[in-house]
Each structure stands twice: as structure tokens, then as C-alpha cells.
C-alpha positions as CSV (number, residue, x, y, z in Angstrom):
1,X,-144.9,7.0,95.0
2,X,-143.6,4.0,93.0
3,X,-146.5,2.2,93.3
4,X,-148.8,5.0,92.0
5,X,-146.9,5.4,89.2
6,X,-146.9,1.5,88.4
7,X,-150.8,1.5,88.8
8,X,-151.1,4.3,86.6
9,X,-149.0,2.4,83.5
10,X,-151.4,-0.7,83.8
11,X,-154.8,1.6,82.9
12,X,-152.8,2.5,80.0
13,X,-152.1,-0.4,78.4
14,X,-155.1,-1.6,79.3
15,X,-156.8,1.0,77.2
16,X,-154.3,1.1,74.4
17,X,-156.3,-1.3,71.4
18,X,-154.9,-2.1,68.0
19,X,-156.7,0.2,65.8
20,X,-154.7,3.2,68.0
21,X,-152.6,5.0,65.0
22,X,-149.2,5.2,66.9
23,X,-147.2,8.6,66.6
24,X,-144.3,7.4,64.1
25,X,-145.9,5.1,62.1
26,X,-148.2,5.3,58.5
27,X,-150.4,2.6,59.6
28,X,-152.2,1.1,62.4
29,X,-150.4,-2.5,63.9
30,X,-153.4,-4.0,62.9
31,X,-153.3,-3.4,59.2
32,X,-149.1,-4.1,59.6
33,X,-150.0,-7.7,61.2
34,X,-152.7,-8.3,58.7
35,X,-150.3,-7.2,56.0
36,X,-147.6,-10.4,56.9
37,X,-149.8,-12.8,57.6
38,X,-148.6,-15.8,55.4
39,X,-151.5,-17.5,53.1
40,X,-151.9,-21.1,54.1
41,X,-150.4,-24.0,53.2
42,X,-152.8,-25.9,51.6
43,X,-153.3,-23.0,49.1
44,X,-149.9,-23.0,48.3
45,X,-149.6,-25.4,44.9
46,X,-147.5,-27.8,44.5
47,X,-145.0,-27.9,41.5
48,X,-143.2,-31.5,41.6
49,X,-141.3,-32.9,38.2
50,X,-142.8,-35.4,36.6
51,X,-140.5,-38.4,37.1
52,X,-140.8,-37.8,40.9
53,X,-144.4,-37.1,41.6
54,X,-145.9,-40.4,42.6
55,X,-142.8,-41.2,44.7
56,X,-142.5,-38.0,46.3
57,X,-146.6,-38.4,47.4
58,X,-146.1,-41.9,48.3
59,X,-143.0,-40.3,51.2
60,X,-145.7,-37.9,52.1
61,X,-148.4,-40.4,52.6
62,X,-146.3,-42.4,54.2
63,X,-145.6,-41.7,57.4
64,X,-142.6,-40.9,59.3
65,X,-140.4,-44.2,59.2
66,X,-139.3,-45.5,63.0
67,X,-136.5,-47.0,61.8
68,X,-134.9,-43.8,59.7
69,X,-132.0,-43.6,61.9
70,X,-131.1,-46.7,62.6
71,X,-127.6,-48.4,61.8
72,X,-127.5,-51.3,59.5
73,X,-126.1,-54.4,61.0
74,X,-122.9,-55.4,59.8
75,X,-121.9,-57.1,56.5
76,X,-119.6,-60.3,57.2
77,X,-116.9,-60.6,54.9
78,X,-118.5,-63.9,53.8
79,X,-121.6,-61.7,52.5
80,X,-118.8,-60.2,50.5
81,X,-117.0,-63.0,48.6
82,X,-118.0,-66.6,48.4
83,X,-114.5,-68.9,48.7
84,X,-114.3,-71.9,46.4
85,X,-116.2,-74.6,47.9
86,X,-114.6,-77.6,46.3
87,X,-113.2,-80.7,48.8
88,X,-110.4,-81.0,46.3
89,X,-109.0,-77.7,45.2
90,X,-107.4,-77.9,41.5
91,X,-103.1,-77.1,41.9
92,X,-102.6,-76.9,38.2
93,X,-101.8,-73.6,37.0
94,X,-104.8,-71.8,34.6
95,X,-103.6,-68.2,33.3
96,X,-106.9,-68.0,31.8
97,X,-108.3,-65.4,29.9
98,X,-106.0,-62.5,31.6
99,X,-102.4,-64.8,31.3
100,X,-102.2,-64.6,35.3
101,X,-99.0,-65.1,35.6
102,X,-96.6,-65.2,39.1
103,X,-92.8,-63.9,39.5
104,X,-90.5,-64.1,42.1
105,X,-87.7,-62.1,43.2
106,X,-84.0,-63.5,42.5
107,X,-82.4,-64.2,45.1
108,X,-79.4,-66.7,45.5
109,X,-78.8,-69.5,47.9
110,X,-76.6,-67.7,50.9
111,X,-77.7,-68.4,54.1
112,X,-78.6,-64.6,54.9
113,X,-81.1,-64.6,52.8
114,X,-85.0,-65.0,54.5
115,X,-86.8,-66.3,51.4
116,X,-85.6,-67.9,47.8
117,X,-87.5,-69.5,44.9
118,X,-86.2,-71.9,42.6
119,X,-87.6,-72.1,39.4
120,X,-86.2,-75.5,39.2
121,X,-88.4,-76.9,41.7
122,X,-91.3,-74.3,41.1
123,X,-90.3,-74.3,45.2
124,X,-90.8,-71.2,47.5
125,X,-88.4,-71.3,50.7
126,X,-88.8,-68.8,53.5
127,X,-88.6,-68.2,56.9
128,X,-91.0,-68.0,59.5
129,X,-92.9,-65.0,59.9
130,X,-90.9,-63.1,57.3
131,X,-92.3,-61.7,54.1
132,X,-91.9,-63.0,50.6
133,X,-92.6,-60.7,47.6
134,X,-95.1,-62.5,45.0
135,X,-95.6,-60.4,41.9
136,X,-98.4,-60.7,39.7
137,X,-98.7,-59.9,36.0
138,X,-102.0,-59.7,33.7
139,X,-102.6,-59.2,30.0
140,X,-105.3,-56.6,30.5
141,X,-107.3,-55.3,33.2
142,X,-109.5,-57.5,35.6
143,X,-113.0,-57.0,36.0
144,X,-113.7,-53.8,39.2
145,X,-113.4,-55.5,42.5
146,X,-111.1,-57.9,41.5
147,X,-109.4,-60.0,44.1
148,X,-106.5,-62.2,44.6
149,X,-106.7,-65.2,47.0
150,X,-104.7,-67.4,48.8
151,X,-104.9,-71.2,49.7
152,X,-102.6,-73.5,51.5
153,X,-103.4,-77.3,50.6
154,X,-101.0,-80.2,51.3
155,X,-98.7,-81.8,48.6
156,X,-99.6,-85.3,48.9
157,X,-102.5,-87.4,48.0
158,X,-102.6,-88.7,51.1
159,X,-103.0,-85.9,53.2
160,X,-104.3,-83.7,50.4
161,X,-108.0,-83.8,52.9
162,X,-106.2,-82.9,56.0
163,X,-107.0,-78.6,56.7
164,X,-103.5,-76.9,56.9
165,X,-103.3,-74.5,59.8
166,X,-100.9,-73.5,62.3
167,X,-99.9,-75.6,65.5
168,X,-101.1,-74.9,69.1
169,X,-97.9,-73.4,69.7
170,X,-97.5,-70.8,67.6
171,X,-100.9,-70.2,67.6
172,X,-101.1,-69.8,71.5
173,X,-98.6,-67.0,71.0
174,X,-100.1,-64.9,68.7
175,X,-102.7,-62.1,69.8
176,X,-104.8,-61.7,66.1
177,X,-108.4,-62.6,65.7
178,X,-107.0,-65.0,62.4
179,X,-103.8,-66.0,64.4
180,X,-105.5,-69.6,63.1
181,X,-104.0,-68.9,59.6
182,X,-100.4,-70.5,57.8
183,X,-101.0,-67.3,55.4
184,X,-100.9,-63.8,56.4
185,X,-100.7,-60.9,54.0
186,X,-98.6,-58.0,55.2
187,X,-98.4,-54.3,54.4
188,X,-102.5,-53.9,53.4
189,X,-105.4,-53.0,55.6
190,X,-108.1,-54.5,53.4
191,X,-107.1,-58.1,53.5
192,X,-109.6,-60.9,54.8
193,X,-109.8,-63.9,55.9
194,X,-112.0,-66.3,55.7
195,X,-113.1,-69.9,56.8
196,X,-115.2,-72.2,54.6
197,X,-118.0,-73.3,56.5
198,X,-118.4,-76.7,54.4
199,X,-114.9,-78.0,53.9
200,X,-112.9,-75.7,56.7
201,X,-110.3,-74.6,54.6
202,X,-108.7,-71.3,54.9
203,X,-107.5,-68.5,52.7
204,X,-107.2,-64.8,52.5
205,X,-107.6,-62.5,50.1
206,X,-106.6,-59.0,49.1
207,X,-108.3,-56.6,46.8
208,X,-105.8,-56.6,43.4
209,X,-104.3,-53.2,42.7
210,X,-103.1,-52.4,39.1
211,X,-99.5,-51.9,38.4
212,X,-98.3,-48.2,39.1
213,X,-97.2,-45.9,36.7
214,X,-93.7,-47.3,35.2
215,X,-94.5,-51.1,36.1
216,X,-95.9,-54.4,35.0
217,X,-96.8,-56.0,37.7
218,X,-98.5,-55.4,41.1
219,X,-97.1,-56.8,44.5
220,X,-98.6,-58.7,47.2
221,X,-96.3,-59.7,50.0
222,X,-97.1,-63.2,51.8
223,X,-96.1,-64.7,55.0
224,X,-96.0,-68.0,56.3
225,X,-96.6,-68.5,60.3
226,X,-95.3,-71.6,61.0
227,X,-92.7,-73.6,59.5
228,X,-92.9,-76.9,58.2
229,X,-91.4,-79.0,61.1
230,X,-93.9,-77.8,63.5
231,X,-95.4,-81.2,65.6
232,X,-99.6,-80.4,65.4
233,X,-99.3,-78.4,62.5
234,X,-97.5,-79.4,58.6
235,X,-95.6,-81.8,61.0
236,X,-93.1,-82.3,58.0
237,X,-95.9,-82.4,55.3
238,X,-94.8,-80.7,51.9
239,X,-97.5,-78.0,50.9
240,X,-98.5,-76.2,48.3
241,X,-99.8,-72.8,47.8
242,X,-102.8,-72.0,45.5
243,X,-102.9,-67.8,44.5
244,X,-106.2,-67.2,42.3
245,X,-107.9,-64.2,40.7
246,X,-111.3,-64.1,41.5
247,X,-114.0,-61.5,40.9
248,X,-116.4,-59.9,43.8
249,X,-118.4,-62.9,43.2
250,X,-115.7,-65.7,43.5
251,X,-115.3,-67.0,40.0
252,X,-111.9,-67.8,39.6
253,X,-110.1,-65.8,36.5
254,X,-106.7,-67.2,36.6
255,X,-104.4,-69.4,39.0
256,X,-101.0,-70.4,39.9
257,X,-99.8,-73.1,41.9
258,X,-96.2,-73.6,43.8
259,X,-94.8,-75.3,46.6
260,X,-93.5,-74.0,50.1
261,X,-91.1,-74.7,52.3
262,X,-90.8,-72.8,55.7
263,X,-87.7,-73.6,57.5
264,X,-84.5,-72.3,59.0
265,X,-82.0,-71.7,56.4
266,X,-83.6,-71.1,53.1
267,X,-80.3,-71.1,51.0
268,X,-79.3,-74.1,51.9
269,X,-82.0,-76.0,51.6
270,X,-82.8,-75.1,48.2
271,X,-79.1,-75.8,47.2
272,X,-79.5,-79.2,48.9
273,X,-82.4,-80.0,47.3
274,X,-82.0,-78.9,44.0
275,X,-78.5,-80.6,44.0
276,X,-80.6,-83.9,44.8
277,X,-82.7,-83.2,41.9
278,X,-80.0,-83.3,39.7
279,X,-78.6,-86.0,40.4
280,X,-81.8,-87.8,40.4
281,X,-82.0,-86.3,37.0
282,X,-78.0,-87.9,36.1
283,X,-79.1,-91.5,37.2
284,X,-77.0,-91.3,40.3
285,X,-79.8,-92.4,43.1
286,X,-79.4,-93.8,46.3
287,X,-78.4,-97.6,46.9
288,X,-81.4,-99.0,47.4
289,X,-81.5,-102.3,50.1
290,X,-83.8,-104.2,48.5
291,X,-83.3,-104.7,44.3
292,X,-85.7,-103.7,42.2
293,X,-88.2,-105.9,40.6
294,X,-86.6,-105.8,37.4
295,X,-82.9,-106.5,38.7
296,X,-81.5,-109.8,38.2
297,X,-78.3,-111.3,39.7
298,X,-75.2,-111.8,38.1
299,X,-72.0,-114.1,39.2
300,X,-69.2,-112.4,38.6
301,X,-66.8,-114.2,35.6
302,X,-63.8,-116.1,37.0
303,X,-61.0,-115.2,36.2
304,X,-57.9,-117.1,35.2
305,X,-55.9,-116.5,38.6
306,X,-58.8,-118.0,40.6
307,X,-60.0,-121.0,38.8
308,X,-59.2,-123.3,41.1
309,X,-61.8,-121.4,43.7
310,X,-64.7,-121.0,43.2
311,X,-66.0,-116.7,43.5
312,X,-69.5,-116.7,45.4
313,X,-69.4,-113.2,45.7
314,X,-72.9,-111.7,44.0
315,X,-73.2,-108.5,42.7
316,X,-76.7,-106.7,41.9
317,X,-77.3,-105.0,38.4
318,X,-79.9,-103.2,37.6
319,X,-81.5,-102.7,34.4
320,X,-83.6,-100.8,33.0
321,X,-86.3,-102.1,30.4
322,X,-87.3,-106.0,29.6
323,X,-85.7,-106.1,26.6
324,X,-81.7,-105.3,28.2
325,X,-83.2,-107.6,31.3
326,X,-83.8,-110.7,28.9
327,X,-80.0,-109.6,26.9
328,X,-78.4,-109.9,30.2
329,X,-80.1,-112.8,31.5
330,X,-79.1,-114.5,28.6
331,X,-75.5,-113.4,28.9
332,X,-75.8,-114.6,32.2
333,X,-77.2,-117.9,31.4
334,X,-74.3,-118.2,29.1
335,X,-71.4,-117.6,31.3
336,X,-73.2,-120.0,33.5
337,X,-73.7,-123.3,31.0
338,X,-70.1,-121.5,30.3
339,X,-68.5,-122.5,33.3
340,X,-70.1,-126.0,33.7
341,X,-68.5,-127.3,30.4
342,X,-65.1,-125.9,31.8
343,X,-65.6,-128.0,35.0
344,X,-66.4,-130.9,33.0
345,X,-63.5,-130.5,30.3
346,X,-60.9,-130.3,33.2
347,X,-62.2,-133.2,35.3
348,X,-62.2,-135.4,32.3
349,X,-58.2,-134.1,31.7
350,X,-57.8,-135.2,35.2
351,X,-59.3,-138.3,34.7
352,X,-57.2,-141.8,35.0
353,X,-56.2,-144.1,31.3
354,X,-59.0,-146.4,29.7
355,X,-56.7,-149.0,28.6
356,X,-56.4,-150.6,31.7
357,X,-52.7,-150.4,32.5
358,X,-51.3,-148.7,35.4
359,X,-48.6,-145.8,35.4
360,X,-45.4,-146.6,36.7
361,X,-44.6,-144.7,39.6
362,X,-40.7,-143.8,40.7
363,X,-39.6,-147.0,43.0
364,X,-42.2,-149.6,42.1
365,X,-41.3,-152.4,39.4
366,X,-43.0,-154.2,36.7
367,X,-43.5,-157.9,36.5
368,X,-40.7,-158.3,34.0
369,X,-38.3,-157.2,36.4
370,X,-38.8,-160.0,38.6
């Protein structure tokens, strides 16, 4: 029964064409289909603005581009900023155009405190690892994409060639991809650092922020990663700390230069040391053991209670400028000629009669007597 009735539906629709009008519609499917058909596309003109026409048929000529969707490799961040590539860097300061200028946070010499400046000794002391505030003042707004940088570079001439970097030991302990680094900046995420491929020197910068609303000055915060004692690394060496502004491009804008000292107690070595410098500064320096070149010896003047002995004690004086070294000498040449008539004067007191005749002595008679 099923079957028949299925059968029976097939010759149906196999009769059924499109011009058949159906029962609740106006129009045949035919004319309804005909009706929607869309004209085609190359009929369809094409309205482009001028400034974009030859570009927009040139992406339509073409062709679809393989590599659309593909990722672009990686900038380095030495694509981004070239680092000064001197073998000397400069250490004197250069406010430049902008007065870059540097400030430091007072703080006094207690031994509590983890970092101290002195402006005395244009001297930074800190501990290790801990951060020292370092703000920075302009006269006017850098250029966009400005960027401050700094550079560790030993004190003396003599070692001024050497790379600074940390020793094996602190290095060894540290888990960061720059654990190579004295200088770390703290507290920002956009800080790099970088390696110069020609003279190996290191630094990092940090993009410079301007001064927020009620300020004058914007605040980067350093630390140091190893202190100054460290065998393999400063090993003793005085350093100094270059901080530059630079544009995108690396020319340098302004800098600032000051020494560091990374040790244990920074309080009491900056009292210490600037209580040296004074007294350097009073004449009151260390004995030295050998006199200087411009020293001459003295003999001390005899006086009247010794002038039977004679005083080989030496004292050293030292003198500064030739013309006091030639008054003294003089003086001293003096006393000396001085004393040598004395001697002479008394021996020729002591000295026996000329006339010939001999003094009488207590027991002993003349020839008269006899």
C-alpha cells in the first residue's frame, strides 16, 4: 500500500515543469527565478576614486600574495638603537642643548642607609643589588623616542680599555638572560640591553618619560650587581658611570658622568673618604717614606746645652716651590759655615801661648828657685 502510493508521487513530480502556474502564487517559478537572477559581474562598473585607481588595479592584477599571512621575523633591539661605538667613551659632563642635568637623593652617612651620594666627590655609594634613585631634569622636551642610557667604564687610564662586567660568581647565580650586566634598571619593563659588537661594552637603556604632573624631573632607578671588591670582576677598580640622552637613532643629546662605589657600608665609607679629602685639601697628608724630590735636609741648630756634642739627628722638610727650596738651602748653608767658624773660634781659645813660655803648674818650680 505504501509502496503504491510512493510510486504514484514520483509520476507527479516527474510531470510537474516550471511553466506550471501553482495555486497561491501570481506568477509562474520560472518568471520568479528569472526575475532574481543577478546581472553579471563584469557589467557591473566600477566606481574607484581617483587617488586609488592604479593602486587598487595593480592589487587586482596582482595575484593573491603567498606570503600575506606570514609573521615578520623579529626586530633585535640592536635594529632599534645603535650604542656609541667609540673605544674611548668621553666622562665629561655635556648638558647640551636640553641642560641634562642629574640629582640625587639626600641621604646622610648612617650606616642604615643602602645608597648615598656625595656631592663632594661627585661619588655614588650603594649596596649590592639595591636600588639607587637618579633623577633627571631637562630644559625643554626631548625629541619622541627619546632614550636614556647607561655605561659603566673604569676610572683609571690604565684600565680605562678593560670591559666592566660582573664576576663568575655573581654571575653563576643569577637566572636573567643579561645576568652579564654591572647595571640593571629596575621598576620598567621596556629596558634593554645591549652589547657592542666592535668594542664589547655594555649598557642599557630606558625609554625617558616626561616629568608627571606637579614635578621637574623624571626617575630612573639603577642597580649595581656586583660590588667593587669582587676578584674576576672591578677587583678593586674605581668606576665611573656614564648616563646619556640619546635619540632613537643614538645621537647623544646630553650627558653626565659620576663615580661608583659598590660596597658594604655606604655611610661609612663616604664619611671616610670625604674626611680624607679634606684633609688632603688642609695639607695634612700621609708621611711619605721616601722625600720628595724637592725636599732637602736640614741639621737641626745646636743648641747651647749641647755644644759640646755634636746632634746627628736629621730631620726632613719639605718645601713647596724652588724659590722657598733655594731660601732654605741657603739658611741651611748658613747655619752650616755657621757652626764651622764656631768650632774653629773655640779650638783657637783652647789653644796653648805663642810666646814660648810655659805655665806654671801647682808643685813644679822655676829655675830661679833653685
Amino acid at each position: 500500500m505504501n509502496e503504491a502510493f510512493k510510486m504514484e508521487d514520483s509520476v507527479m513530480l516527474d510531470n510537474l515543469s516550471l511553466s506550471q502556474s501553482l495555486p497561491l502564487s501570481q506568477d509562474s517559478f520560472k518568471e520568479l527565478w528569472d526575475s532574481v537572477l543577478t546581472p553579471s559581474i563584469s557589467s557591473i562598473p566600477r566606481v574607484i576614486p581617483e587617488p586609488w585607481t592604479e593602486d587598487v588595479d595593480d592589487l587586482l592584477h596582482s595575484g593573491f600574495d603567498e606570503h600575506l599571512f606570514e609573521l615578520r621575523p623579529e626586530v633585535s633591539p640592536k635594529d632599534c638603537v645603535t650604542p656609541p661605538a667609540s673605544t674611548v667613551p668621553v666622562t665629561t659632563d655635556h648638558p647640551g642643548e636640553y641642560s641634562f642635568q642629574l640629582r640625587f637623593q639626600k641621604s646622610g652617612t648612617a650606616k642604615s642607609v643602602t645608597s648615598t651620594y656625595s656631592e663632594q666627590l661627585n661619588k655614588l655609594y650603594c649596596q649590592l643589588a639595591k636600588t639607587s634613585p637618579i633623577e633627571v631634569l631637562v630644559s625643554k622636551e626631548p625629541p619622541q623616542g627619546a632614550v636614556l642610557r647607561a655605561t659603566a667604564v673604569y676610572k683609571k687610564t690604565e684600565h680605562v680599555a678593560d670591559v666592566v662586567r660582573r664576576c663568575p660568581h655573581h654571575q653563576n647565580e643569577d637566572l636573567a638572560e643579561h645576568r652579564s650586566h654591572l647595571i640593571r634598571v629596575e621598576g620598567s619593563q621596556r629596558a634593554l640591553y645591549y652589547e657592542n659588537p666592535n668594542t664589547k661594552r655594555q649598557s642599557v637603556t630606558v625609554p625617558y618619560e616626561p616629568p608627571q604632573l606637579g614635578t621637574e624631573m623624571t626617575t630612573i632607578l639603577l642597580a649595581f650587581m656586583c660590588n667593587s671588591s669582587c676578584m674576576g670582576g672591578m677587583n678593586r677598580r674605581p668606576i665611573l658611570t656614564i648616563l646619556t640622552l640619546e635619540t632613537p637613532e643614538g645621537l647623544v643629546l646630553g650627558r653626565r658622568c659620576f663615580e661608583v662605589r659598590v660596597c658594604a657600608c655606604p655611610g661609612r665609607d663616604r664619611k671616610t673618604e670625604e674626611e680624607n679629602a679634606n684633609k688632603t685639601q688642609n695639607g695634612k697628608q700621609k708621611k711619605r717614606k721616601m722625600p720628595a724630590p724637592n725636599s732637602t735636609v736640614v741639621k737641626k741648630a745646636k743648641s747651647a746645652s749641647s755644644a759640646e756634642e755634636e746632634d746627628k739627628e736629621l730631620f726632613t722638610l719639605q718645601v713647596r716651590g724652588r724659590e722657598r727650596y733655594e731660601m732654605l738651602k741657603k739658611i741651611c748653608d748658613g747655619l752650616d759655615l755657621y757652626d764651622k767658624e764656631q768650632k774653629k773660634l773655640k779650638v783657637k781659645q783652647e789653644a796653648p801661648p805663642s810666646s814660648g813660655k810655659r805655665l806654671l803648674v801647682k808643685g813644679d818650680r822655676s829655675d830661679s828657685d833653685a
